[in-house]
C-alpha positions in Angstrom: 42.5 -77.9 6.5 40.9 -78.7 2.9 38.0 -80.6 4.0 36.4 -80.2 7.1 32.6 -80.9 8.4 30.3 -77.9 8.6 27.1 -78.3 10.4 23.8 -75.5 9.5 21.3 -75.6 12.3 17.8 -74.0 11.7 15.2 -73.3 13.7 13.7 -72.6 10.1 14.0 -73.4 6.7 18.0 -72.6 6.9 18.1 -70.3 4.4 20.1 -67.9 6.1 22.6 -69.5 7.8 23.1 -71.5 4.6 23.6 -67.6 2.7 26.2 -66.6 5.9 28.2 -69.6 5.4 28.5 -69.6 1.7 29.4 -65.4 1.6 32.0 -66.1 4.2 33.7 -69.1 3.0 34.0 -67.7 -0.5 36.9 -65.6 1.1 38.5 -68.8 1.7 40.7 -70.9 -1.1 40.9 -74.4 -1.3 38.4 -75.7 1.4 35.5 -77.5 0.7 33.1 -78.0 3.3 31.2 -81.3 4.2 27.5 -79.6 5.0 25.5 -81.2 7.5 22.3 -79.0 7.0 19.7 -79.1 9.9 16.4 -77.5 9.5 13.3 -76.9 11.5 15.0 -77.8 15.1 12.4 -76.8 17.7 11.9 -79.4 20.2 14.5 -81.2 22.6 14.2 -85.0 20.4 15.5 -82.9 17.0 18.2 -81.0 19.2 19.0 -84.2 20.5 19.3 -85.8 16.8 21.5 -83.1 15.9 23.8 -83.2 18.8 23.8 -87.2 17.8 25.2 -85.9 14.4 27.7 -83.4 15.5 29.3 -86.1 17.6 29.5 -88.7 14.8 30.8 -86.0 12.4 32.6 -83.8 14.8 33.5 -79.9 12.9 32.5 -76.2 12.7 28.7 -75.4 14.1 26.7 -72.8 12.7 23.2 -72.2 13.9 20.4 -70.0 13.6 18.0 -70.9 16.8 15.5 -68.1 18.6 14.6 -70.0 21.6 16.7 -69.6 24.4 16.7 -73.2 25.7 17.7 -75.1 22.4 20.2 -72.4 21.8 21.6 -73.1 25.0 21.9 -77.5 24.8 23.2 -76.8 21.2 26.1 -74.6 22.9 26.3 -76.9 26.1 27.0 -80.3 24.0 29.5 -78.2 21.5 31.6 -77.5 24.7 31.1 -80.9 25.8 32.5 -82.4 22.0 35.2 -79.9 22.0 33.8 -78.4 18.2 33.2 -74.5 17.5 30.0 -72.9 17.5 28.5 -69.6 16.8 24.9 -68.2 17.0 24.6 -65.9 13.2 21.7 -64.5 14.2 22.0 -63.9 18.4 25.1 -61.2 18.2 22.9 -59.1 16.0 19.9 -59.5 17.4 21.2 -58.5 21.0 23.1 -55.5 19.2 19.4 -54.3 17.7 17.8 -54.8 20.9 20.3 -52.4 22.8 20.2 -50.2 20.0 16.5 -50.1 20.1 15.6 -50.5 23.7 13.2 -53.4 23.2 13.1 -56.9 22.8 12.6 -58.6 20.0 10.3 -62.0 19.5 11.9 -65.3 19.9 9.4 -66.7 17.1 11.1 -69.3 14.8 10.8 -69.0 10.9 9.5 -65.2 11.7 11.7 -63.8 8.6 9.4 -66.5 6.4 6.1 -65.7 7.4 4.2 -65.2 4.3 3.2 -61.4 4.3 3.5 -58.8 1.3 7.2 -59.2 0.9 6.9 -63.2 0.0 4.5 -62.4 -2.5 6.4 -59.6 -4.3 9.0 -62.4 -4.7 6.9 -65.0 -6.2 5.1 -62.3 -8.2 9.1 -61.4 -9.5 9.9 -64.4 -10.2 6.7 -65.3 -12.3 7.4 -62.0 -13.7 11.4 -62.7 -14.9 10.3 -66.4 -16.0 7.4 -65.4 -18.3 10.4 -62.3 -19.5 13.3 -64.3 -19.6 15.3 -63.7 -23.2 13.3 -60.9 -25.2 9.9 -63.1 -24.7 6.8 -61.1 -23.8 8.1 -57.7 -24.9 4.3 -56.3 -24.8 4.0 -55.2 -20.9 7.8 -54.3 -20.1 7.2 -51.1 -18.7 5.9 -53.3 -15.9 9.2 -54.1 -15.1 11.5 -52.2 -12.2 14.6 -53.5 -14.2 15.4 -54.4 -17.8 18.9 -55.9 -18.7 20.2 -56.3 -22.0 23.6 -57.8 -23.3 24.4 -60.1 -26.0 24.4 -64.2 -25.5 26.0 -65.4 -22.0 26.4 -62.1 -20.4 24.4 -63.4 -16.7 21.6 -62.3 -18.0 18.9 -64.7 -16.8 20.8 -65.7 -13.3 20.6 -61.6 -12.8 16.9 -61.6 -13.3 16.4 -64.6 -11.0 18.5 -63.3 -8.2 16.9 -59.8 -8.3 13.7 -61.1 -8.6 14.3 -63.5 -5.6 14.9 -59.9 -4.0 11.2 -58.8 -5.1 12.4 -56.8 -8.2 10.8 -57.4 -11.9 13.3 -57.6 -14.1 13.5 -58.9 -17.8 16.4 -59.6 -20.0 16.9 -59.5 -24.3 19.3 -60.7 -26.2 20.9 -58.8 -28.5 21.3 -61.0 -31.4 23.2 -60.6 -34.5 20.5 -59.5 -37.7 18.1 -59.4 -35.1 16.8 -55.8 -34.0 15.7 -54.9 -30.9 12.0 -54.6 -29.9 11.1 -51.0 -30.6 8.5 -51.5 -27.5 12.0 -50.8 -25.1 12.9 -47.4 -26.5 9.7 -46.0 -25.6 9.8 -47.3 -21.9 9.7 -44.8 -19.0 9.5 -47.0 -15.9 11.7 -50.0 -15.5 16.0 -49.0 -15.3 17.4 -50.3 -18.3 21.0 -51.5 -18.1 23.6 -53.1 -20.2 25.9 -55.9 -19.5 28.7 -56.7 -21.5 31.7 -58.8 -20.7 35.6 -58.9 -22.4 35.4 -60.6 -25.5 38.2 -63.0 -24.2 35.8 -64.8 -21.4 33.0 -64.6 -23.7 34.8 -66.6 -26.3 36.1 -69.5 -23.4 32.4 -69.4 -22.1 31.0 -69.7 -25.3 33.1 -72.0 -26.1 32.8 -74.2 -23.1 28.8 -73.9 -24.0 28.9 -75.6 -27.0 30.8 -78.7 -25.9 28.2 -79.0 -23.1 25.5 -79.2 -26.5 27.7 -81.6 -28.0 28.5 -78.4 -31.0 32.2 -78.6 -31.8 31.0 -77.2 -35.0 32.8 -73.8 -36.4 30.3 -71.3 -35.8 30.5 -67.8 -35.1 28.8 -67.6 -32.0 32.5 -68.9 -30.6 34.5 -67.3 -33.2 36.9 -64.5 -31.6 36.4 -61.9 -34.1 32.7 -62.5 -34.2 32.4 -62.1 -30.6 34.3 -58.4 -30.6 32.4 -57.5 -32.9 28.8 -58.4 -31.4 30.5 -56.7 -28.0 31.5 -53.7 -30.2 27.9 -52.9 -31.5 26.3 -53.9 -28.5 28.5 -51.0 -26.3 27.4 -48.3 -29.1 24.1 -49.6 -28.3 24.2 -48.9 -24.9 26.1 -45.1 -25.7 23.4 -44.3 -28.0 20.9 -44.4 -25.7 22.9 -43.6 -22.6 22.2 -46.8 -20.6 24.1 -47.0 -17.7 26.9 -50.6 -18.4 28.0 -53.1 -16.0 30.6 -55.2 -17.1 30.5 -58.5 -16.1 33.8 -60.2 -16.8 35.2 -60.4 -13.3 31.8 -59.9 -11.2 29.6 -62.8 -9.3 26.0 -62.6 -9.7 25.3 -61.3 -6.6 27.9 -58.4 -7.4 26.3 -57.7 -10.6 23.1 -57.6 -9.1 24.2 -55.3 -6.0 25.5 -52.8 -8.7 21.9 -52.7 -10.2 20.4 -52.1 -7.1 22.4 -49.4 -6.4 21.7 -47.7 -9.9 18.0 -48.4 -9.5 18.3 -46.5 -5.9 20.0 -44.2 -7.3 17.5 -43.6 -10.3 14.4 -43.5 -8.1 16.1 -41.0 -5.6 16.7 -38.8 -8.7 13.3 -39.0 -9.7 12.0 -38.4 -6.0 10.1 -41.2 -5.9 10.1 -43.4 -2.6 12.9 -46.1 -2.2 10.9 -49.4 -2.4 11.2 -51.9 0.2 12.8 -55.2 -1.4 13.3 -58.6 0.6 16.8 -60.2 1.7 15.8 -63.2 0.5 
């Protein structure tokens, strides 16, 4: 089945169940979803407007709902149409609550209350926007993370995904005739890492850049030789100093970022400081 109709229900803003879908159907090739995204569905008339949906667009249901009662007409009229349908979040939640011997609060949109965690994220994010591509260099040891690879290496998408987990993390270039600010060899606090990438992909992506600019000019930002060699210098780079490297060539953002995490956990553990908390977004 290459196309099929995929219904997100929400009690929320459907953030998560969107997130569960997309890391599950990645494992699957050649299907491409028709999303029906429902959010905020708490009262019987907006269940009822869903259900109304469902049965027009009949497919897979996946839904994210708290309260007992909607939970239980969005699984009664699924039945009824004959379509598929899985609570994400109740299997877990049920699993915790043995686990813990408690009960947990059926309060929609709890995980998006705004509390410390939602501002560490905005604060983040303000943080990787105003430190996006060397700008700013003056108050990077503010940062938990710094990242540093030569043109279209993920740099910036990196920043923005851990920084939507409630890390700071900057990002500079490394440009050719261009040195690097001095300001980041002196820096103690944020984990610096390197990304590179084979110089094959870099060329094609590169490459595939500059048509999107309209450039089909010979320059050697594209040019193969040009490329090793900027992927060359920067790896010395990152020996000299003994920066730990993540190559990027055949890893997704959030795979890149994951490995970061992990060396930043790694990093403070070393040091003996205490494991920050950081949000799941």
């Amino acid at each position: 089945m290459a196309d099929f109709h995929l219904h997100l229900i929400s009690d929320a803003t459907g953030e998560t169940v969107q997130s569960v879908s997309r890391a599950c159907l990645v494992q699957f090739e050649n299907v491409t979803p028709v999303d029906h995204l429902w959010t905020l569905v708490r009262t019987e008339r907006q269940v009822e407007k869903v259900i109304a949906g469902i049965e027009k667009s009949p497919g897979l249901v996946l839904f994210t709902v708290v309260d007992e009662d909607i939970r239980d007409q969005i699984q009664d009229a699924c039945r009824r149409i004959g379509v598929p349908c899985v609570s994400v979040l109740q299997p877990i939640m049920v699993a915790l609550g043995h686990f813990l011997n408690t009960e947990g609060h059926a309060e929609p949109g709890r995980q998006h209350v705004l509390g410390t965690e939602y501002y560490a994220r905005i604060a983040a994010m303000d943080y990787a926007m105003a430190h996006d591509d060397g700008q700013a260099t003056w108050n990077l040891e503010e940062a938990d993370v710094l990242l540093i690879g030569v043109s279209r290496t993920s740099k910036t998408p990196t920043c923005i995904y851990l920084a939507n987990r409630g890390i700071k993390a900057a990002n500079i270039p490394l440009v050719t005739g261009v040195e690097v600010p001095d300001e980041v060899f002196t820096l103690k606090k944020p984990l610096i890492v390197g990304l590179t990438k084979d110089t094959k992909s870099l060329v094609q992506v590169r490459r595939n850049r500059l048509k999107m600019l309209n450039n089909d000019s010979d320059t050697p930002y594209a040019d193969h030789d040009s490329v090793e060699a900027e992927v060359i210098r920067a790896k010395r780079l990152f020996t000299r100093y003994g920066w730990p490297v993540i190559d990027v060539s055949r890893r997704s953002i959030e795979e890149t970022a994951a490995a970061i995490m992990t060396l930043r956990t790694q990093r403070l553990e070393a040091m003996g400081t205490p494991l920050p908390e950081t949000t799941s977004g």
